[in-house]
C-alpha positions in Angstrom: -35.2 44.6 -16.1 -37.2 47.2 -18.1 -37.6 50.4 -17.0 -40.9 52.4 -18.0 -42.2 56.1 -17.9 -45.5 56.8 -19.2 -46.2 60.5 -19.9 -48.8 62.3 -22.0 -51.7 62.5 -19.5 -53.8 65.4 -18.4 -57.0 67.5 -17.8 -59.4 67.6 -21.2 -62.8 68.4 -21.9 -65.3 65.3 -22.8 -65.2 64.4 -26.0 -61.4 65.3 -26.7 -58.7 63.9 -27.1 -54.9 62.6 -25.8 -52.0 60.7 -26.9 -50.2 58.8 -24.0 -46.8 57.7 -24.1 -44.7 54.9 -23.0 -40.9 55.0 -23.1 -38.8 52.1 -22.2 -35.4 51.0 -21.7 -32.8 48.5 -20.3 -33.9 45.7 -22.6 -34.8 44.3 -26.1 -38.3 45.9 -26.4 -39.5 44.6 -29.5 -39.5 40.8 -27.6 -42.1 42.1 -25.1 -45.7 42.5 -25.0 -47.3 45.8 -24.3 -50.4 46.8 -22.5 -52.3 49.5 -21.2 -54.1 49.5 -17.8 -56.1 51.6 -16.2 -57.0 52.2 -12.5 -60.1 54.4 -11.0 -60.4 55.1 -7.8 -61.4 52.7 -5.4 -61.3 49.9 -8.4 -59.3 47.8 -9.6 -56.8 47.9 -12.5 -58.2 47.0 -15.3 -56.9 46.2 -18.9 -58.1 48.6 -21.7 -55.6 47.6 -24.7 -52.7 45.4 -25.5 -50.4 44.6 -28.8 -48.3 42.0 -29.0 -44.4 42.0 -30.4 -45.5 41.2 -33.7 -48.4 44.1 -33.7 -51.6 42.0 -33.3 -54.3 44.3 -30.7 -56.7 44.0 -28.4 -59.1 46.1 -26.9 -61.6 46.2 -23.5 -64.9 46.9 -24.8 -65.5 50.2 -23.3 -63.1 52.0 -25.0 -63.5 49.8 -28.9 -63.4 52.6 -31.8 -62.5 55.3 -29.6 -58.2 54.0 -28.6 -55.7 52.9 -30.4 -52.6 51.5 -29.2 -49.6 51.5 -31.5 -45.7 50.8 -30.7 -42.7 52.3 -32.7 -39.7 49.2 -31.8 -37.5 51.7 -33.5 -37.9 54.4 -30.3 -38.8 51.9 -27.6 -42.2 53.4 -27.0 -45.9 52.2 -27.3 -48.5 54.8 -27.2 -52.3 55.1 -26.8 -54.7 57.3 -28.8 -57.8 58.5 -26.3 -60.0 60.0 -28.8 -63.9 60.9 -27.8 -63.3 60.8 -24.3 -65.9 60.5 -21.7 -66.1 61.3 -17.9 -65.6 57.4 -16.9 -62.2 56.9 -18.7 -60.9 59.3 -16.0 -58.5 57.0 -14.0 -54.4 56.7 -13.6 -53.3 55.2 -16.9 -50.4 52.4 -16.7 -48.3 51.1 -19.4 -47.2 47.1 -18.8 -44.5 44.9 -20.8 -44.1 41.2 -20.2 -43.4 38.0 -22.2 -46.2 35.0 -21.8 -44.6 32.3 -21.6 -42.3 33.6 -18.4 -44.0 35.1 -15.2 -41.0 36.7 -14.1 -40.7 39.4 -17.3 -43.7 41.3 -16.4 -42.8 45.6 -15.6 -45.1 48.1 -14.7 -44.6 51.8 -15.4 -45.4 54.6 -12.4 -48.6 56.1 -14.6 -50.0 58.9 -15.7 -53.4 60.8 -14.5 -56.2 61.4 -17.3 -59.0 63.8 -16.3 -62.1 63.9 -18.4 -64.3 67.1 -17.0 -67.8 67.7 -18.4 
């Protein structure tokens, strides 16, 4: 199994900024697919960015220009850059890794709150 910890979340003003963090471990990371999701309360999860293991993105439109997801294979960690943030990306923020073509790889990490205030 993989095992992953997202940190970097927090309270910031509308129109800063954060850099979250996912850290994982307990198998070959650079084979896996990684995602961000993102879950407001009383709504569903919903899918804000992804990159593949060979780097390709993808991003929900609500949040195109202003994130960017990146991963480092060499320290197990993907990350998302929250720049110009507005009140309605407040939600808990959770980092996914799976491989496609097999159900069964698919790990979700416990999340991290962002709070945009105005």
């Amino acid at each position: 199994q993989v095992q992953l910890v997202e940190s970097g979340g927090g309270l910031v003003q509308a129109g800063g900024s954060l850099r979250l963090s996912c850290a994982a471990s307990g198998s070959t990371f650079s084979v896996y697919d990684m995602a961000w999701y993102r879950q407001a309360p009383g709504k569903q999860r919903d899918l804000v960015a992804t990159i593949t293991s060979g780097g390709t993105t993808n991003y929900a439109d609500s949040v195109k220009g202003r994130f960017t997801i990146s991963r480092d294979n060499a320290k197990n960690t993907v990350y998302l850059q929250m720049n110009s943030l507005k009140s309605e990306d407040t939600a808990v923020y959770y980092c996914n890794a799976k491989v496609i073509y097999n159900s069964a790889y698919n790990f979700w990490g416990q999340g991290t709150q962002v709070t945009v205030s105005e």
